[in-house]
C-alpha positions as CSV (number, residue, x, y, z in Angstrom):
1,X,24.6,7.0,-5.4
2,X,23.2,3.2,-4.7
3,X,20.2,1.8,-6.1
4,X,18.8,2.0,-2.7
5,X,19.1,5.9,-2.3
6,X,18.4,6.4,-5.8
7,X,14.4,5.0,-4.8
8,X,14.6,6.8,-1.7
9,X,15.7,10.3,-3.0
10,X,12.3,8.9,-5.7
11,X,10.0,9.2,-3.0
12,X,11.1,11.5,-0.2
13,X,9.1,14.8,-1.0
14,X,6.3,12.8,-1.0
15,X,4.3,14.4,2.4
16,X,0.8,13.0,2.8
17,X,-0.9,10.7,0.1
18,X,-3.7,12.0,-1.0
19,X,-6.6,9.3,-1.0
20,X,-9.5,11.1,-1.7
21,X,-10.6,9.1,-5.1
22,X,-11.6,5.9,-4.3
23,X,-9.9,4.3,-7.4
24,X,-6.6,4.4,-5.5
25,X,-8.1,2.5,-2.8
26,X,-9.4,0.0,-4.5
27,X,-6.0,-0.6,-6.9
28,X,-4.2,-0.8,-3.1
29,X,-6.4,-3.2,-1.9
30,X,-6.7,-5.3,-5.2
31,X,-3.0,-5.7,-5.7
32,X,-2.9,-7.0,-1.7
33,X,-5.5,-9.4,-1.9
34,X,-4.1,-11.0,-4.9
35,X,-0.7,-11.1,-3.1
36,X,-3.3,-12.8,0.0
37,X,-5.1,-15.1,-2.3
38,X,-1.2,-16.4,-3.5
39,X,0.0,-16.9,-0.1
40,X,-3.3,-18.5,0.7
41,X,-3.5,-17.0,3.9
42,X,-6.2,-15.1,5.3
43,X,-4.2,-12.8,7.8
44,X,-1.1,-12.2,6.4
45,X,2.0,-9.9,7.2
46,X,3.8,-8.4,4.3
47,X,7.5,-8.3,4.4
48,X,9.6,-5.3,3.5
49,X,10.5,-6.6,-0.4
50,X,6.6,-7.2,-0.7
51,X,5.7,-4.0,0.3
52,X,8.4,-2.9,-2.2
53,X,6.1,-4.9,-4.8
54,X,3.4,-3.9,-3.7
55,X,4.5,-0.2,-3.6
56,X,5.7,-0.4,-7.9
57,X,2.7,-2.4,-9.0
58,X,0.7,0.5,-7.1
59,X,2.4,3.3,-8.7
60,X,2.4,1.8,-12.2
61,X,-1.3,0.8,-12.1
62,X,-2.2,4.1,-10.7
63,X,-0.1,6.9,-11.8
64,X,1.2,7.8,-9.1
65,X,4.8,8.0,-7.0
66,X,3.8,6.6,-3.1
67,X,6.1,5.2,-0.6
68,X,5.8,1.8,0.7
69,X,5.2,3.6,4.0
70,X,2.2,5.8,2.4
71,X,0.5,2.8,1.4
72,X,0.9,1.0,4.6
73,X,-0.5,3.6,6.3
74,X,-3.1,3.5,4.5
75,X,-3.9,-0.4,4.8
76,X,-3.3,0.3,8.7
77,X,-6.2,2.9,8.6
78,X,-8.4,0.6,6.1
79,X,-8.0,-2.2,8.9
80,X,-8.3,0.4,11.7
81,X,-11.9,1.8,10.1
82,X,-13.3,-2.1,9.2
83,X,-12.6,-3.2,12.5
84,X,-14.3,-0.3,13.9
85,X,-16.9,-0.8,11.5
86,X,-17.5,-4.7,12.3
87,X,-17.2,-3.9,16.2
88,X,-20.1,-0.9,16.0
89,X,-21.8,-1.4,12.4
């Protein structure tokens, strides 16, 4: 088995994330911003090895086992509720 299917076999009976404390929020959105803050970019895109980063820092800071694609998701629905937010707040 590769490395590569060893991390997916990891995380594939994953389902939904569960996001209902807020401490897993913030340690998401924490670890991006300091990845932000070192690009020095406002409006940034993170490639696939980021996201792969991103995705261990995450687990190891919170206990848990997400997929790259969980915590996208979740920073998709984050921008998706501030810009509805800033557009009707």
């Amino acid at each position: 088995m590769t490395t590569k299917e060893n991390i997916s076999s990891k995380y594939e009976n994953l389902g939904k994330a569960t996001w209902n404390n807020p401490f897993y929020t913030k340690v998401l959105l924490d670890i991006c911003m300091d990845e932000i803050r070192k690009c020095g970019k406002p409006r940034i895109v993170f490639k696939n090895k980021k996201w792969e980063e991103i995705r261990d820092e995450f687990n190891k800071n919170a206990s848990k086992n997400y997929t790259k694609k969980q915590l996208k998701n979740r920073m998709d629905n984050l921008r998706t509720d501030w810009t509805t937010w800033k557009q009707y707040g």
